[in-house]
PDB file of N, CA, C and O in Angstrom:
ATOM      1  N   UNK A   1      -4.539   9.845  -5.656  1.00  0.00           N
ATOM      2  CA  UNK A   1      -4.247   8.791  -4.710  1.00  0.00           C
ATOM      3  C   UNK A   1      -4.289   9.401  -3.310  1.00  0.00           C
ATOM      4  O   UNK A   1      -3.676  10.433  -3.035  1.00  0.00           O
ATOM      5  N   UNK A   2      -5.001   8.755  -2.480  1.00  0.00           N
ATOM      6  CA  UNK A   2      -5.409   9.003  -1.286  1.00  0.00           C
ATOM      7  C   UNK A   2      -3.508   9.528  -0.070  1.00  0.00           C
ATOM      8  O   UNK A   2      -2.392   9.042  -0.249  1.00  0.00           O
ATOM      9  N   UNK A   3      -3.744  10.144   0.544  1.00  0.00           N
ATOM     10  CA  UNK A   3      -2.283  10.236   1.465  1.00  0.00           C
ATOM     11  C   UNK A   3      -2.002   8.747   1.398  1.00  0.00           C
ATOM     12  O   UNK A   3      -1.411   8.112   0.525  1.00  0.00           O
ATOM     13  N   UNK A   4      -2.754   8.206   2.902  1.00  0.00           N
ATOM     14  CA  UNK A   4      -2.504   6.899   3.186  1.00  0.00           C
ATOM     15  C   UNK A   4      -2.125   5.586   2.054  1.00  0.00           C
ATOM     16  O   UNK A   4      -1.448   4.572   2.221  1.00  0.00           O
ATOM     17  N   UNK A   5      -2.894   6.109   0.829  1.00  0.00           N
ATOM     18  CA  UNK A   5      -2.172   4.968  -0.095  1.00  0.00           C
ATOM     19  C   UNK A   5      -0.567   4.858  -0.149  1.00  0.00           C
ATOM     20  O   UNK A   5       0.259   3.981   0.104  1.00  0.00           O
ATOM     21  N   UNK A   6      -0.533   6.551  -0.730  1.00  0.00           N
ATOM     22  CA  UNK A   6       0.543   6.790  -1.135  1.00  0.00           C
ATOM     23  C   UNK A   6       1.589   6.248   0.423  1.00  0.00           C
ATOM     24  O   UNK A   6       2.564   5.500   0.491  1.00  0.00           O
ATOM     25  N   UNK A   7       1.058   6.795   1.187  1.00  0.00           N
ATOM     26  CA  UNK A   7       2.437   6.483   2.463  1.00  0.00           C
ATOM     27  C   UNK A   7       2.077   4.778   2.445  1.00  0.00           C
ATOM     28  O   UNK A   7       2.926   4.397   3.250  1.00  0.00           O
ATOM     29  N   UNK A   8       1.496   3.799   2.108  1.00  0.00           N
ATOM     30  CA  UNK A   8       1.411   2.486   2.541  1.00  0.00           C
ATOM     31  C   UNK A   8       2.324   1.929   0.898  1.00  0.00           C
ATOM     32  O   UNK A   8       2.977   0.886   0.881  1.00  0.00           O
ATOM     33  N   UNK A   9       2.224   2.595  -0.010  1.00  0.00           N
ATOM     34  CA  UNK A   9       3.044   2.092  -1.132  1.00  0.00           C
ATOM     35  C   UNK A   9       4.398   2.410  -0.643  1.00  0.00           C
ATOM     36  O   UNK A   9       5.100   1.401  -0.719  1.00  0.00           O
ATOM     37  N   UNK A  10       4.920   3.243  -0.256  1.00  0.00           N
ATOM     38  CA  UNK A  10       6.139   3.596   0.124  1.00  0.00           C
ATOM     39  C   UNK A  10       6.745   2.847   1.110  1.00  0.00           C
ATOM     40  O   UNK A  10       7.958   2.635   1.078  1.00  0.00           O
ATOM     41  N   UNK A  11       5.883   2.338   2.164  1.00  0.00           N
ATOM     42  CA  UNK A  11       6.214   1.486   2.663  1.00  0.00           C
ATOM     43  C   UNK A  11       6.435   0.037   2.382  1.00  0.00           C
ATOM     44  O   UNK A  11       7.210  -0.652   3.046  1.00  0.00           O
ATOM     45  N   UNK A  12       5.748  -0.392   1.400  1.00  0.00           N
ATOM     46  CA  UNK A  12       6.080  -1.533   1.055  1.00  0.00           C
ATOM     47  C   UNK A  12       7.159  -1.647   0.118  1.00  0.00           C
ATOM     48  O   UNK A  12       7.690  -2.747  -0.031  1.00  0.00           O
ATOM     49  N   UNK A  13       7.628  -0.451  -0.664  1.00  0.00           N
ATOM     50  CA  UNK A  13       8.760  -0.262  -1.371  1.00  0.00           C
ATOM     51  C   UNK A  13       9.773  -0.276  -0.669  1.00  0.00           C
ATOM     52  O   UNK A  13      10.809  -0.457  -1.308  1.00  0.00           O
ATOM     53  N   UNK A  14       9.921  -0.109   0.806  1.00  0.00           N
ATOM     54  CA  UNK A  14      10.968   0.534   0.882  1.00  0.00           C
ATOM     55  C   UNK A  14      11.551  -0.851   1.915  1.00  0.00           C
ATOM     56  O   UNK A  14      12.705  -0.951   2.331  1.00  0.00           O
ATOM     57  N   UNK A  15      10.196  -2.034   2.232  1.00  0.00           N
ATOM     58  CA  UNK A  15      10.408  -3.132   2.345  1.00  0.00           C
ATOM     59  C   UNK A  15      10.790  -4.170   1.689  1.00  0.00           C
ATOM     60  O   UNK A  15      11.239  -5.167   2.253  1.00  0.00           O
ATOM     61  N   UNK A  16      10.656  -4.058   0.403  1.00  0.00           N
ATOM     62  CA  UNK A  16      11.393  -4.849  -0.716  1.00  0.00           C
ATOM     63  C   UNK A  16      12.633  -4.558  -0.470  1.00  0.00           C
ATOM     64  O   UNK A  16      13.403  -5.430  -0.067  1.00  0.00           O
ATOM     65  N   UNK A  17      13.163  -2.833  -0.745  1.00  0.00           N
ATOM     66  CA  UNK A  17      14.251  -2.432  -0.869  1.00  0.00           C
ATOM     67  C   UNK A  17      15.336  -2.807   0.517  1.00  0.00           C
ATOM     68  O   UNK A  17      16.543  -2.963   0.331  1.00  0.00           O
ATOM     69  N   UNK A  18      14.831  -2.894   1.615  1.00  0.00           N
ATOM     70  CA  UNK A  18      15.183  -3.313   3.141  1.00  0.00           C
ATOM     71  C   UNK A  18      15.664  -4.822   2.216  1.00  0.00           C
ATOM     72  O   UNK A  18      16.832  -5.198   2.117  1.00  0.00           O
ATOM     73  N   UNK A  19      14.651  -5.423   1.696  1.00  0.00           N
ATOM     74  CA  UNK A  19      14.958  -7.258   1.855  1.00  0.00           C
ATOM     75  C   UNK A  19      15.880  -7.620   0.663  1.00  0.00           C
ATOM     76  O   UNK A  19      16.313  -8.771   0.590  1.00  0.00           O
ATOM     77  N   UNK A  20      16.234  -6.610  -0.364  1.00  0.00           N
ATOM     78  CA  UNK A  20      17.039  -6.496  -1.432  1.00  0.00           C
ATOM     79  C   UNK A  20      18.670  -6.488  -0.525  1.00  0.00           C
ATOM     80  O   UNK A  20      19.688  -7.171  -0.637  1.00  0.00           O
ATOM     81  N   UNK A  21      18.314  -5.486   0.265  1.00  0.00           N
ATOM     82  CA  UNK A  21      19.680  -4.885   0.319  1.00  0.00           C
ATOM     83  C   UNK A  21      20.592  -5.330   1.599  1.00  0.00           C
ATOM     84  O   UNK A  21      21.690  -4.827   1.838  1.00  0.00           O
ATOM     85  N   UNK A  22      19.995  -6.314   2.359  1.00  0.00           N
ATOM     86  CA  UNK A  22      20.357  -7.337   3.131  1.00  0.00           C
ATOM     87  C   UNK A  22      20.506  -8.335   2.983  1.00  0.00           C
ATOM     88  O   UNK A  22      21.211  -8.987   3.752  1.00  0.00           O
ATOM     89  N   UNK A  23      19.725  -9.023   1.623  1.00  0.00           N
ATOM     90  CA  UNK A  23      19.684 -10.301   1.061  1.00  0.00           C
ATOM     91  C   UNK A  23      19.776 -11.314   2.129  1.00  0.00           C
ATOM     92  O   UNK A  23      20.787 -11.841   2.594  1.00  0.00           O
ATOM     93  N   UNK A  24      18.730 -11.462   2.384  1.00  0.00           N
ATOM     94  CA  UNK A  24      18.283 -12.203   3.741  1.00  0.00           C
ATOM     95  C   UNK A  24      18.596 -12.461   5.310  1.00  0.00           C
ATOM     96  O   UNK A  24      18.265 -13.423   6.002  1.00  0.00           O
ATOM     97  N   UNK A  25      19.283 -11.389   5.631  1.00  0.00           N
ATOM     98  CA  UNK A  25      19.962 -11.843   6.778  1.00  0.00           C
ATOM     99  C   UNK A  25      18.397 -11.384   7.686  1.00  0.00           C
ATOM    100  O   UNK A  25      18.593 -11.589   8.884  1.00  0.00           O
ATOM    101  N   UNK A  26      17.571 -11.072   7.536  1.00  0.00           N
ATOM    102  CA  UNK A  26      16.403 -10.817   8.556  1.00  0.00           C
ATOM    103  C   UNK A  26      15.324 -11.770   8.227  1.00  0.00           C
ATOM    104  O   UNK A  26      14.208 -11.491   8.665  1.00  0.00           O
ATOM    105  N   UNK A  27      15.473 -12.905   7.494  1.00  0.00           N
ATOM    106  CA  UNK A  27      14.544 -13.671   7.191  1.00  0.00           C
ATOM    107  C   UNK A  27      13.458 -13.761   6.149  1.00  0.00           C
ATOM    108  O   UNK A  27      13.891 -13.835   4.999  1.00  0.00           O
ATOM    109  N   UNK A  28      11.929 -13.773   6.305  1.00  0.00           N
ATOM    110  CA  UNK A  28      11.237 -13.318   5.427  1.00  0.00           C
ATOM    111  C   UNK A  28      10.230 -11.924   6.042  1.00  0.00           C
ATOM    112  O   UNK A  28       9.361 -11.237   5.504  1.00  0.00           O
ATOM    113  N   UNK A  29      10.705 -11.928   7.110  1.00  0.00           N
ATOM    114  CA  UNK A  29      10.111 -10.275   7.771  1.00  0.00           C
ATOM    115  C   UNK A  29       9.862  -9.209   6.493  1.00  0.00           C
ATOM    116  O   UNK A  29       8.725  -8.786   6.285  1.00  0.00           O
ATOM    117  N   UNK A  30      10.824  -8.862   5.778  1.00  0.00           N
ATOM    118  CA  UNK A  30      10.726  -7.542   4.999  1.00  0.00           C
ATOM    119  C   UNK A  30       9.556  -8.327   3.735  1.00  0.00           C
ATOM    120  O   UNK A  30       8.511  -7.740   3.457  1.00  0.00           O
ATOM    121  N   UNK A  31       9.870  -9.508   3.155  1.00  0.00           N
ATOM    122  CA  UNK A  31       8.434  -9.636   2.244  1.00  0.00           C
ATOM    123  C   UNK A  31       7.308  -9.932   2.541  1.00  0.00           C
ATOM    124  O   UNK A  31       6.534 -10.112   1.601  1.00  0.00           O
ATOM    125  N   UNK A  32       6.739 -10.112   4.085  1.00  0.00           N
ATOM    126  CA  UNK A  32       5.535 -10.294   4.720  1.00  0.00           C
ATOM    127  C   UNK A  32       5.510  -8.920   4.518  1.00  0.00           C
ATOM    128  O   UNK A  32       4.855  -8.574   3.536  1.00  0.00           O
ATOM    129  N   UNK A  33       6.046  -8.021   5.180  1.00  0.00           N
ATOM    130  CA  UNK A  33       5.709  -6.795   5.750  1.00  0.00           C
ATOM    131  C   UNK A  33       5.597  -6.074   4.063  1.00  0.00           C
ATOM    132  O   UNK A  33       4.936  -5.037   4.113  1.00  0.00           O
ATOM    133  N   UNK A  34       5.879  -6.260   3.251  1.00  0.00           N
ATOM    134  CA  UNK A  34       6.381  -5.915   1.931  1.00  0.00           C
ATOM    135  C   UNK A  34       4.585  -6.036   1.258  1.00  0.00           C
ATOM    136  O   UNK A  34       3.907  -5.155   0.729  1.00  0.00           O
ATOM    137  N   UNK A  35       4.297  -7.261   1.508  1.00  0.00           N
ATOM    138  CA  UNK A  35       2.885  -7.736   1.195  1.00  0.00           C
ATOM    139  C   UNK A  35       1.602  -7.409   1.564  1.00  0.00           C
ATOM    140  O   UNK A  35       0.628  -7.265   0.826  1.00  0.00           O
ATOM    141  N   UNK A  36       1.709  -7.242   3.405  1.00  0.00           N
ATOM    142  CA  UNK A  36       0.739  -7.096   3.929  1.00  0.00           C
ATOM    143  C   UNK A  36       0.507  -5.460   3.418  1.00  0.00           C
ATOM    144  O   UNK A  36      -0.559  -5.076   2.937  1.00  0.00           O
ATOM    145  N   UNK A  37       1.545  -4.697   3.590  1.00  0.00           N
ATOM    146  CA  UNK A  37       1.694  -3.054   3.095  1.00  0.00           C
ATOM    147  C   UNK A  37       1.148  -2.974   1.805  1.00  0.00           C
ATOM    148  O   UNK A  37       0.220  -2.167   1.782  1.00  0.00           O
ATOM    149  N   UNK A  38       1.428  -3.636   0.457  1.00  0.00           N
ATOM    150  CA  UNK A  38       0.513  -4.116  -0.735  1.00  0.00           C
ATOM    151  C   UNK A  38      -0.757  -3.828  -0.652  1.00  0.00           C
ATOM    152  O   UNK A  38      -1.500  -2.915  -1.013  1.00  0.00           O
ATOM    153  N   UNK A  39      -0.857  -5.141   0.088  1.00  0.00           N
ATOM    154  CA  UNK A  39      -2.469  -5.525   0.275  1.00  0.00           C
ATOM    155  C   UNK A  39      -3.359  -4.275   1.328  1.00  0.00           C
ATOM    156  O   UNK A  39      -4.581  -4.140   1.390  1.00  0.00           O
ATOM    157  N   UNK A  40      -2.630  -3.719   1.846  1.00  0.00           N
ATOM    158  CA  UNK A  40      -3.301  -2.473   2.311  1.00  0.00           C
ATOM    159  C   UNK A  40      -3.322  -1.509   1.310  1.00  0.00           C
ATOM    160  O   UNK A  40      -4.296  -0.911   0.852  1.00  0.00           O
ATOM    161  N   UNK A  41      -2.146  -1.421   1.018  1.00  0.00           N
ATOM    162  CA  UNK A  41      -2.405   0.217  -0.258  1.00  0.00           C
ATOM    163  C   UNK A  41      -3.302  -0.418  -1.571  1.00  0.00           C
ATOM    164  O   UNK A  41      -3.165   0.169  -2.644  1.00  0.00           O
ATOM    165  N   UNK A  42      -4.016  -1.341  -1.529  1.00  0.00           N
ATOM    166  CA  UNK A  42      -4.924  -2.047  -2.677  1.00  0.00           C
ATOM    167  C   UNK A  42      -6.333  -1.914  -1.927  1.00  0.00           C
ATOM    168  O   UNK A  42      -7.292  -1.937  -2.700  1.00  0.00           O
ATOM    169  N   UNK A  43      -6.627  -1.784  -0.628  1.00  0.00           N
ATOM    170  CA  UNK A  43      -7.381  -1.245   0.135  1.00  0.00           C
ATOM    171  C   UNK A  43      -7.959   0.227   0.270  1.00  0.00           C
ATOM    172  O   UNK A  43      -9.116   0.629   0.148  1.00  0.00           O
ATOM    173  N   UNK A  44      -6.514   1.056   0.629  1.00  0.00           N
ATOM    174  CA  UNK A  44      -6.686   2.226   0.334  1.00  0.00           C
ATOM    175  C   UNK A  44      -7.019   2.679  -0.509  1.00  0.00           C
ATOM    176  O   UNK A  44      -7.704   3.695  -0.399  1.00  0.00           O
ATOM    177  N   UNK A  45      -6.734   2.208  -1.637  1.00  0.00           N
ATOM    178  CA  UNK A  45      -6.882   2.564  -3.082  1.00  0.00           C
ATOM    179  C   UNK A  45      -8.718   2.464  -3.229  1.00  0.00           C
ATOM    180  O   UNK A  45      -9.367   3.466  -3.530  1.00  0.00           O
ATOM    181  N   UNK A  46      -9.223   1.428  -3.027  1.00  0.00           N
ATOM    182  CA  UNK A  46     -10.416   1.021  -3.395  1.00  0.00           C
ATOM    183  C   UNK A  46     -11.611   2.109  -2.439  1.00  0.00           C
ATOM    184  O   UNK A  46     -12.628   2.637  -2.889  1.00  0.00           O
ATOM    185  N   UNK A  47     -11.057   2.195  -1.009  1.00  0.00           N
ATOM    186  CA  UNK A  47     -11.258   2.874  -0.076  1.00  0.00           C
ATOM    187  C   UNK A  47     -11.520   4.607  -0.491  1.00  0.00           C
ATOM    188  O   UNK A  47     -12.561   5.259  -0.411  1.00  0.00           O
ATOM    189  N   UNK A  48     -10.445   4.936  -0.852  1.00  0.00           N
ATOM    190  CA  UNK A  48     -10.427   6.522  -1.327  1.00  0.00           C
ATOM    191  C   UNK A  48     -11.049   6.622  -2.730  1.00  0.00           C
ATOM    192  O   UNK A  48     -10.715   7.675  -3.273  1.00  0.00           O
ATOM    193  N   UNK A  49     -11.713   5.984  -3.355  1.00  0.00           N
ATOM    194  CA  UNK A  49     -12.726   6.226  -3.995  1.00  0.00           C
ATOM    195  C   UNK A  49     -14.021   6.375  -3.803  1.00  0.00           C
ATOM    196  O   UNK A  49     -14.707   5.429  -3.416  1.00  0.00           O
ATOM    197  N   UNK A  50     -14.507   7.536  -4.039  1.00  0.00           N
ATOM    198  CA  UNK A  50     -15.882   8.005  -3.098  1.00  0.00           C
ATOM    199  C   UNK A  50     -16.646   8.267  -4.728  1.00  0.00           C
ATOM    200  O   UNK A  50     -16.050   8.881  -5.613  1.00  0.00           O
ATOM    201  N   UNK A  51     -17.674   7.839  -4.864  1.00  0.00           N
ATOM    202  CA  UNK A  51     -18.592   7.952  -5.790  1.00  0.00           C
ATOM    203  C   UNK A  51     -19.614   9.037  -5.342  1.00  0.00           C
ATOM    204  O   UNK A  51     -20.500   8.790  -4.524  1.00  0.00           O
ATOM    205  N   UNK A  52     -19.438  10.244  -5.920  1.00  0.00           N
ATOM    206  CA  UNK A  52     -20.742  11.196  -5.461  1.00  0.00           C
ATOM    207  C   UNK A  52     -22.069  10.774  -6.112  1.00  0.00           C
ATOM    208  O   UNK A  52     -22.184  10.329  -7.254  1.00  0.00           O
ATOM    209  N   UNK A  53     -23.091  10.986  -5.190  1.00  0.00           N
ATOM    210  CA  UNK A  53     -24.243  11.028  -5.880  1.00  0.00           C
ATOM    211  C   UNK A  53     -25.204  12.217  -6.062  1.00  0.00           C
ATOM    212  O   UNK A  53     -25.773  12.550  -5.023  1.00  0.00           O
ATOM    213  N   UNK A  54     -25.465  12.833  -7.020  1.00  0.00           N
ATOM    214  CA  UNK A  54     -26.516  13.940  -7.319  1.00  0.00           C
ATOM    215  C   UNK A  54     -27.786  13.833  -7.057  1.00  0.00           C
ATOM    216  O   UNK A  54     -28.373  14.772  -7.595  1.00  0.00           O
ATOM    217  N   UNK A  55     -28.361  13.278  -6.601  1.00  0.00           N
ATOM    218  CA  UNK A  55     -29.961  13.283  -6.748  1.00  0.00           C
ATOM    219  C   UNK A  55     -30.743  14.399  -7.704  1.00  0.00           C
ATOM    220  O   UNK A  55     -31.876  14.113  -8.092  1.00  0.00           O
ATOM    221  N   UNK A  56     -30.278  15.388  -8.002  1.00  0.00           N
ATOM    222  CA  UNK A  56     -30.754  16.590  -8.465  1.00  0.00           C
ATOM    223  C   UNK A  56     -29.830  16.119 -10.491  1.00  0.00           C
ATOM    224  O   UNK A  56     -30.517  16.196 -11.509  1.00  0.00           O
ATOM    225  N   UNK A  57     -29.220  15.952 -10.508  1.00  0.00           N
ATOM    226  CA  UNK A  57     -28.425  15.956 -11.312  1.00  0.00           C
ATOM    227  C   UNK A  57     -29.653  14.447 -12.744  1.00  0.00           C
ATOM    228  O   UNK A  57     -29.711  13.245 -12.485  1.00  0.00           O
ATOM    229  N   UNK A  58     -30.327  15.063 -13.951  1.00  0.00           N
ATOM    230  CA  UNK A  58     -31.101  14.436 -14.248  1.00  0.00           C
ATOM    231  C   UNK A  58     -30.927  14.112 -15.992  1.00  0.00           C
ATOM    232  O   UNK A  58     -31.738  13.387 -16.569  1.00  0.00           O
TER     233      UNK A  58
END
């Protein structure tokens, strides 16, 4: 797993855990931010996969 995945999963964990442990007094801030962080580390993820190609390789 790429750095950046890993630091964008953590972040969105730790935005759940923010919106757990306040139980709403900040609104829906921590599960946007919870989501959009998701939907990036599902990015990253797809992103830090690099397919080599051989040309030589037969």
């Amino acid at each position: 797993m790429p750095k950046i995945a890993f630091g964008l999963l953590m972040l969105a964990l730790l935005s759940l855990a923010l919106e757990v442990f306040t139980q709403g007094e900040l609104g829906h801030a921590p599960r946007v931010a919870a989501a959009l962080f998701f939907i990036g580390w599902l990015i990253a993820l797809v992103l830090g996969r690099r397919i080599k190609f051989d040309p030589q390789l037969r």
